[in-house]
mmCIF file as Biopython writes it, N, C-alpha, C and O atoms, coordinates in Angstrom:
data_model
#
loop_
_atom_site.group_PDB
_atom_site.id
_atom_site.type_symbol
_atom_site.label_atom_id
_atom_site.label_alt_id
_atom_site.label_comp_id
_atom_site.label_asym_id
_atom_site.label_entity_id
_atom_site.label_seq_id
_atom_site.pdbx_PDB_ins_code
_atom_site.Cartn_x
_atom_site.Cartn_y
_atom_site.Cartn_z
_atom_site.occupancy
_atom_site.B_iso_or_equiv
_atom_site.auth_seq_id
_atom_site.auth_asym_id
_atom_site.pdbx_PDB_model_num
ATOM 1   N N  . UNK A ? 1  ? 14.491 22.892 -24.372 1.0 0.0 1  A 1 
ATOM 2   C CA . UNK A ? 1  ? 14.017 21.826 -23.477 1.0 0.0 1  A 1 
ATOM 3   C C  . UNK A ? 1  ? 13.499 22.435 -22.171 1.0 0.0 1  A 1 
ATOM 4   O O  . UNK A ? 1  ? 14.181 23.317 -21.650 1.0 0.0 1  A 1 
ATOM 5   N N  . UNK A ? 2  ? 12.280 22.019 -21.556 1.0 0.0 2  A 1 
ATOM 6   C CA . UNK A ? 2  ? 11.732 22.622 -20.049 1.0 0.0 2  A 1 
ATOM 7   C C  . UNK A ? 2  ? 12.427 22.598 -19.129 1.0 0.0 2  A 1 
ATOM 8   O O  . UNK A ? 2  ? 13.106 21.587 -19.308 1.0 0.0 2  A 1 
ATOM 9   N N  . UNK A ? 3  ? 12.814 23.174 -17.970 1.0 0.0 3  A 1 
ATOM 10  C CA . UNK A ? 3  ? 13.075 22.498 -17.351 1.0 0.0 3  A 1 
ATOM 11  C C  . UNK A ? 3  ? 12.610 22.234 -16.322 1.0 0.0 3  A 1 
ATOM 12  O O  . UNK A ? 3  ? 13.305 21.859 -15.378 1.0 0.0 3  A 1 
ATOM 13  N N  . UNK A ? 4  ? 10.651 22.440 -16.230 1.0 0.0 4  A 1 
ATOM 14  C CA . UNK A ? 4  ? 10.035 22.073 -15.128 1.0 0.0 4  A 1 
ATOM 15  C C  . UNK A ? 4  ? 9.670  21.162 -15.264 1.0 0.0 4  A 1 
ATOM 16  O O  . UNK A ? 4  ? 8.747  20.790 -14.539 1.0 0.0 4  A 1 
ATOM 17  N N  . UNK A ? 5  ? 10.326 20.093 -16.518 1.0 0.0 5  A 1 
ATOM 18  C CA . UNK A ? 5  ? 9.851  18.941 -17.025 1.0 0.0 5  A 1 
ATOM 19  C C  . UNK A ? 5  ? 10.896 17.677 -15.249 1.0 0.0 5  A 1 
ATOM 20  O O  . UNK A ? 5  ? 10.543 16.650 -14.670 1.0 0.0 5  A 1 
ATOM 21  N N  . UNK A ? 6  ? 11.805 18.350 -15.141 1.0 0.0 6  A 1 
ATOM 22  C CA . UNK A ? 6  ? 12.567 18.118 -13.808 1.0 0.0 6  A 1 
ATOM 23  C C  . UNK A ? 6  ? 12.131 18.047 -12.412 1.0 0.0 6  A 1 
ATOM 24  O O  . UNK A ? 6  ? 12.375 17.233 -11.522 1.0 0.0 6  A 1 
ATOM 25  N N  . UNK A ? 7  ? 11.502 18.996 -12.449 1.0 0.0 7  A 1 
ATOM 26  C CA . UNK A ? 7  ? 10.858 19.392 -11.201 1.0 0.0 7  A 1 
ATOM 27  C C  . UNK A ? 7  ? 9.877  18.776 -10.826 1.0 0.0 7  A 1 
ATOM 28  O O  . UNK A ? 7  ? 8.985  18.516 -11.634 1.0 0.0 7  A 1 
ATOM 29  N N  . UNK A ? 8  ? 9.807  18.453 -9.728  1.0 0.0 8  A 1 
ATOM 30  C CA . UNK A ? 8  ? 8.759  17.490 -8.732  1.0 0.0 8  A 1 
ATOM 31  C C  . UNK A ? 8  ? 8.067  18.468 -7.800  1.0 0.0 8  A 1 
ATOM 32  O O  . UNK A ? 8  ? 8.646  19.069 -6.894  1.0 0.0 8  A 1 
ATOM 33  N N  . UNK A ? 9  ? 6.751  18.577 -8.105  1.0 0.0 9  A 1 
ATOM 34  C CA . UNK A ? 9  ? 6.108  19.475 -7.334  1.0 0.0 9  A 1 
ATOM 35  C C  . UNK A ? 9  ? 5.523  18.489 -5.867  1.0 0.0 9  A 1 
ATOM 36  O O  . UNK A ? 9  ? 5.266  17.285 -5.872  1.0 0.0 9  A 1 
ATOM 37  N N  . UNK A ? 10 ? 5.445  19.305 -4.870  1.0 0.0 10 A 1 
ATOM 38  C CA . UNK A ? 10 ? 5.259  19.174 -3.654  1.0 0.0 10 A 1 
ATOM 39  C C  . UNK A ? 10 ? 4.052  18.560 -3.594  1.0 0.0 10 A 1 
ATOM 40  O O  . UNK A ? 10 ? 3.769  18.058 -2.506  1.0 0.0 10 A 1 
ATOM 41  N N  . UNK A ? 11 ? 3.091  18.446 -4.674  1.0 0.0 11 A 1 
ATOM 42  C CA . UNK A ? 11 ? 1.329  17.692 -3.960  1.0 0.0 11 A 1 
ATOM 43  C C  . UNK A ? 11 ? 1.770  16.401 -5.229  1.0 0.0 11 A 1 
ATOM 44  O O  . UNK A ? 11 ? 0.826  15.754 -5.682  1.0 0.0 11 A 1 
ATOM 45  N N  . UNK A ? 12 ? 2.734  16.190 -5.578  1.0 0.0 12 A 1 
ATOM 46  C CA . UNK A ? 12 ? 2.864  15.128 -6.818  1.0 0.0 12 A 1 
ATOM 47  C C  . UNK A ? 12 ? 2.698  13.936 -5.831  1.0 0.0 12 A 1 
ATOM 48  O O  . UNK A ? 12 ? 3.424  13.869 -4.839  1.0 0.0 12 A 1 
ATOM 49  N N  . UNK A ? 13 ? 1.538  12.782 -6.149  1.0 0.0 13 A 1 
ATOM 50  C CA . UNK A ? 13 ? 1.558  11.995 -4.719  1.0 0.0 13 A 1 
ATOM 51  C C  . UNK A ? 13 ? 2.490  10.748 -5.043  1.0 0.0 13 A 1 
ATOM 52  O O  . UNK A ? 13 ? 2.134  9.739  -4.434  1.0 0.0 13 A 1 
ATOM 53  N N  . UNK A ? 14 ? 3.557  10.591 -5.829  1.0 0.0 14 A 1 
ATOM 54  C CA . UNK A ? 14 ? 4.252  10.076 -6.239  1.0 0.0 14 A 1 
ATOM 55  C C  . UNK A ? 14 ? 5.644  10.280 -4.519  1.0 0.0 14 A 1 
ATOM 56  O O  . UNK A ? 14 ? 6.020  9.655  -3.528  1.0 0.0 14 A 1 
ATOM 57  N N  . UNK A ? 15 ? 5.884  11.730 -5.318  1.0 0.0 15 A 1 
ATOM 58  C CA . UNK A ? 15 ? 6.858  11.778 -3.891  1.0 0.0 15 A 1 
ATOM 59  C C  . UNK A ? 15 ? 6.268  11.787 -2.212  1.0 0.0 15 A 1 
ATOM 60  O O  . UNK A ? 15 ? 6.888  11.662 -1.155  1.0 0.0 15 A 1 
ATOM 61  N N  . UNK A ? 16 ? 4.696  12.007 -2.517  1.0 0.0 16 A 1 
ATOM 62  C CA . UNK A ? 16 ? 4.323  12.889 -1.049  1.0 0.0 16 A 1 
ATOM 63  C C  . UNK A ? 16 ? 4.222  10.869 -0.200  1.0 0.0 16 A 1 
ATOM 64  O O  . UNK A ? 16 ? 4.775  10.291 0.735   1.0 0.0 16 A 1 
ATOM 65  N N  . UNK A ? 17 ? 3.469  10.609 -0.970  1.0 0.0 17 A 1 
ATOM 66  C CA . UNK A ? 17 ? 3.339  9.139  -0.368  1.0 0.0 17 A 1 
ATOM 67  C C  . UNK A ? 17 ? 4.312  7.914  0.223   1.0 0.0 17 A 1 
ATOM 68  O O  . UNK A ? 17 ? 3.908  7.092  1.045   1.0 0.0 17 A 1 
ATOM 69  N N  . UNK A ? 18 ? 5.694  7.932  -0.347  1.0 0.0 18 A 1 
ATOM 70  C CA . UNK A ? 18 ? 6.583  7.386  0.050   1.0 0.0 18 A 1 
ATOM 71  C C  . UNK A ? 18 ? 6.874  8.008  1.436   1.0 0.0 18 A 1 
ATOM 72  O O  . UNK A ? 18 ? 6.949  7.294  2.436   1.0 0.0 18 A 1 
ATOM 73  N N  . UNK A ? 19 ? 7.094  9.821  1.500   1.0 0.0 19 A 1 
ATOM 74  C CA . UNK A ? 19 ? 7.465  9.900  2.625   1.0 0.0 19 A 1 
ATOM 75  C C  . UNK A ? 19 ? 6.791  10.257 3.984   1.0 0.0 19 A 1 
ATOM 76  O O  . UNK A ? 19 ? 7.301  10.511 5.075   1.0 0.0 19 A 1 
ATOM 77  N N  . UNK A ? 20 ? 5.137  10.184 3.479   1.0 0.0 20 A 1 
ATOM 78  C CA . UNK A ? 20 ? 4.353  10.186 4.701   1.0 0.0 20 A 1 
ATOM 79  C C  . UNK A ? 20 ? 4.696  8.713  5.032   1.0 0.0 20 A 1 
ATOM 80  O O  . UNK A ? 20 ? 5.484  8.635  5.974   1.0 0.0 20 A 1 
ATOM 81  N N  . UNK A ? 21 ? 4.363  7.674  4.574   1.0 0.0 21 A 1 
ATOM 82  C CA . UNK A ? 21 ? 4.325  6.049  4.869   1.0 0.0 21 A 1 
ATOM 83  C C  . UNK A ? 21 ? 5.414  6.313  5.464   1.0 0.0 21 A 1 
ATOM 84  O O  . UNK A ? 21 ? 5.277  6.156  6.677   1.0 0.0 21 A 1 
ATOM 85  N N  . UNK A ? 22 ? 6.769  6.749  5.076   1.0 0.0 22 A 1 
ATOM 86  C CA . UNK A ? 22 ? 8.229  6.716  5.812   1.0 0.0 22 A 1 
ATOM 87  C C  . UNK A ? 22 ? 8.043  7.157  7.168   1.0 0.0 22 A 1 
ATOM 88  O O  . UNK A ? 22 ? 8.289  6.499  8.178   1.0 0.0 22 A 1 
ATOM 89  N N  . UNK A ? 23 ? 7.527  8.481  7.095   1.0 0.0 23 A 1 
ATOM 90  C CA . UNK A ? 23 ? 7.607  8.772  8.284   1.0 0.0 23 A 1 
ATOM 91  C C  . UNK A ? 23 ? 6.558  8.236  9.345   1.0 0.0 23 A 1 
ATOM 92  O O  . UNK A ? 23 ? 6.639  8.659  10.498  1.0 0.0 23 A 1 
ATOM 93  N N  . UNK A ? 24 ? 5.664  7.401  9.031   1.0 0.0 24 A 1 
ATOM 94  C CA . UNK A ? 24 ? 4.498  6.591  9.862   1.0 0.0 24 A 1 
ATOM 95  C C  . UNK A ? 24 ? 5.453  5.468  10.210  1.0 0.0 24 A 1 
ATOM 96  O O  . UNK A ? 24 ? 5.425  5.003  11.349  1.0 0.0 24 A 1 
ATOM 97  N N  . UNK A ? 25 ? 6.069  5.128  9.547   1.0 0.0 25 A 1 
ATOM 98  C CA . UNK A ? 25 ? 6.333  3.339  9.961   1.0 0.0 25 A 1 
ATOM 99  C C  . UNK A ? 25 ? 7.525  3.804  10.682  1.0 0.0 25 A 1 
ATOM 100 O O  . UNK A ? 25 ? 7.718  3.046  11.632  1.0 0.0 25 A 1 
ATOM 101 N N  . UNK A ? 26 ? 8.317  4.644  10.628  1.0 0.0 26 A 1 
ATOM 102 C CA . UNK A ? 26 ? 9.231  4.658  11.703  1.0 0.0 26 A 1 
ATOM 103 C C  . UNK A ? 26 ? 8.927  5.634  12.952  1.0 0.0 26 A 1 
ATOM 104 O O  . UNK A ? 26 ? 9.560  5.611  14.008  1.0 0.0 26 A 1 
ATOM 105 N N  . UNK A ? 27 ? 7.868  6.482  12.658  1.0 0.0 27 A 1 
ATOM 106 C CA . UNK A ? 27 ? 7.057  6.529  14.718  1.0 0.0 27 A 1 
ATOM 107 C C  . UNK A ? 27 ? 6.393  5.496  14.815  1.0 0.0 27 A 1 
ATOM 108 O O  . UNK A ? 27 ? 6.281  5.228  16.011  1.0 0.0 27 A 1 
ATOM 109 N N  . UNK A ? 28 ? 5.648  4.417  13.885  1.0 0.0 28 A 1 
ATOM 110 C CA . UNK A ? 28 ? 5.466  3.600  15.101  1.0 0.0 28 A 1 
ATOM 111 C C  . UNK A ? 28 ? 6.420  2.076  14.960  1.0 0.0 28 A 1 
ATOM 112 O O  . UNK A ? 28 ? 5.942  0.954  15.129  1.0 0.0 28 A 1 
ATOM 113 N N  . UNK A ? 29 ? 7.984  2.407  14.580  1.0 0.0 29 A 1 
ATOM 114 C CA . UNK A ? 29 ? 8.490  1.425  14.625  1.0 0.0 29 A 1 
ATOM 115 C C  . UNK A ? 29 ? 8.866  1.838  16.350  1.0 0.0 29 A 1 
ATOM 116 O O  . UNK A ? 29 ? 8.766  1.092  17.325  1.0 0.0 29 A 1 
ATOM 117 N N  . UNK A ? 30 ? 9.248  3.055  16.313  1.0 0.0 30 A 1 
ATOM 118 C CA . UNK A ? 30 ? 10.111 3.915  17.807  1.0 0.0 30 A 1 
ATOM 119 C C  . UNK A ? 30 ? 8.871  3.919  18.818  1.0 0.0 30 A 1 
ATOM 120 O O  . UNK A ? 30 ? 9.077  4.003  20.028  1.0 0.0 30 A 1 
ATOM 121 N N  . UNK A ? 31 ? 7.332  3.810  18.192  1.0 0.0 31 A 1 
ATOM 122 C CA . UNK A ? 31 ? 6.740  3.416  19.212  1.0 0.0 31 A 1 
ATOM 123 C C  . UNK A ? 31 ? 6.712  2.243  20.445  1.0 0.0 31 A 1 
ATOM 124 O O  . UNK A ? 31 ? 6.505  2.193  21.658  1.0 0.0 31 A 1 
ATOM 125 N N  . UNK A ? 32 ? 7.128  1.153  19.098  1.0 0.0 32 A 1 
ATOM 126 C CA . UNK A ? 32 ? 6.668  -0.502 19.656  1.0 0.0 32 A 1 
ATOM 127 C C  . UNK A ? 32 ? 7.871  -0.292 20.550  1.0 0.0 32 A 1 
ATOM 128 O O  . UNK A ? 32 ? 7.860  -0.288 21.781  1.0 0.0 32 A 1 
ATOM 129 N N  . UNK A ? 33 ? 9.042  -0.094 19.648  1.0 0.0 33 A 1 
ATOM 130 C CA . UNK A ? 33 ? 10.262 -0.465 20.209  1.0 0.0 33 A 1 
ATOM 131 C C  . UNK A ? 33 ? 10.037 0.330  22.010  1.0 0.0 33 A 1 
ATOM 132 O O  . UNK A ? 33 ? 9.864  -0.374 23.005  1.0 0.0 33 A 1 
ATOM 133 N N  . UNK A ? 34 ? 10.102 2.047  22.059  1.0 0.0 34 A 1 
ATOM 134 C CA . UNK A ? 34 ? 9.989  2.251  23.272  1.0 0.0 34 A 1 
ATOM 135 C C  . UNK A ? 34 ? 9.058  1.093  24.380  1.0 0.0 34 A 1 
ATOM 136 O O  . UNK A ? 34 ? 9.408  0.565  25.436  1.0 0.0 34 A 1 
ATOM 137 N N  . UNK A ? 35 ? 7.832  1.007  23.640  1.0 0.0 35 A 1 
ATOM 138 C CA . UNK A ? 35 ? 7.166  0.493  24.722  1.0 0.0 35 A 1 
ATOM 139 C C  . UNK A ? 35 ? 7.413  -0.933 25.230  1.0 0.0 35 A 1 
ATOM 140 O O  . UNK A ? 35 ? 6.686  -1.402 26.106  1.0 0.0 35 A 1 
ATOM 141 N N  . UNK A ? 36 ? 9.013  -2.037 24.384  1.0 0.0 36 A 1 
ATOM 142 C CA . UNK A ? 36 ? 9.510  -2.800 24.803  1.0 0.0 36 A 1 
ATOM 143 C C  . UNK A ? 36 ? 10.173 -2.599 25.845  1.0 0.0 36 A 1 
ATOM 144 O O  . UNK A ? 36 ? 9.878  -3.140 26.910  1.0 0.0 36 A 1 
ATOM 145 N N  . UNK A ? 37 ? 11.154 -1.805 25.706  1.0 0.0 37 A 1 
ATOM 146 C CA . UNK A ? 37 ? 11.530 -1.350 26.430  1.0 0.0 37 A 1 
ATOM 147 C C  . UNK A ? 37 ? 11.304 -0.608 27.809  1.0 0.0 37 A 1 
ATOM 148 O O  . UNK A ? 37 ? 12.126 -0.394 28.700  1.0 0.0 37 A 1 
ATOM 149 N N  . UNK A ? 38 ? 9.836  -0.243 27.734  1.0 0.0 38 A 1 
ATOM 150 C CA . UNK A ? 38 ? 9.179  0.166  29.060  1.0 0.0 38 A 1 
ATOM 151 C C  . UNK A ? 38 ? 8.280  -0.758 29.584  1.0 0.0 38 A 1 
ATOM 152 O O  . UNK A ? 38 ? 7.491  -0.441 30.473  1.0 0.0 38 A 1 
ATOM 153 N N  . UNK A ? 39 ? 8.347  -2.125 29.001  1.0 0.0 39 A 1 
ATOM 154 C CA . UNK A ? 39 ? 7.575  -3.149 29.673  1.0 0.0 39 A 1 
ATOM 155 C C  . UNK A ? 39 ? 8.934  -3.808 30.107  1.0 0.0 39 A 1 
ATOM 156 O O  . UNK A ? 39 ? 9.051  -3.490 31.290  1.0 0.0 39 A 1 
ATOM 157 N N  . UNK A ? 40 ? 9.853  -4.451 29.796  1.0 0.0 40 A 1 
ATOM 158 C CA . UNK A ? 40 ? 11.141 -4.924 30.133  1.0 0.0 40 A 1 
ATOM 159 C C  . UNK A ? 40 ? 12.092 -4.227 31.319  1.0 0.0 40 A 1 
ATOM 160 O O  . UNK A ? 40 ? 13.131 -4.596 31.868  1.0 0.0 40 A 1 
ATOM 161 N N  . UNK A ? 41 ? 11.297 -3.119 31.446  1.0 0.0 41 A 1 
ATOM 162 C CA . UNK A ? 41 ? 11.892 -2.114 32.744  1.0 0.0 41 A 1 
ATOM 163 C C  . UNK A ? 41 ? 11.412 -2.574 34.003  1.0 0.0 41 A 1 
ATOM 164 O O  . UNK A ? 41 ? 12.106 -2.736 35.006  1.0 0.0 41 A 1 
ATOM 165 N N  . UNK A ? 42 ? 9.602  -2.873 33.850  1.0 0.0 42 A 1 
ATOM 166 C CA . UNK A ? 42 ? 8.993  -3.018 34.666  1.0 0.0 42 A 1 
ATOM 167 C C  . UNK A ? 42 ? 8.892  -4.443 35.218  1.0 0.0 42 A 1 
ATOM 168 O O  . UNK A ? 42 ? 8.178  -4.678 36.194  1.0 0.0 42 A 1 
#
């Protein structure tokens, strides 16, 4: 049995896409949020 049949290669856009989107939506969740917070200051 393979066992690179296991293995998830790094350009597979299966995995790459979940965690670019991941990591977009939470800088600009920490975006909005900061800039509540820096209008609510002012």
């Amino acid at each position: 049995m393979p066992r690179n049949h296991f293995i998830r290669p790094d350009n597979d856009p299966a995995v790459l896409e979940p965690n670019k989107a991941g990591s977009f939506g939470f800088g600009a969740m920490m975006s909005l949020f900061g800039l509540a917070l820096w209008r609510r200051r002012k």
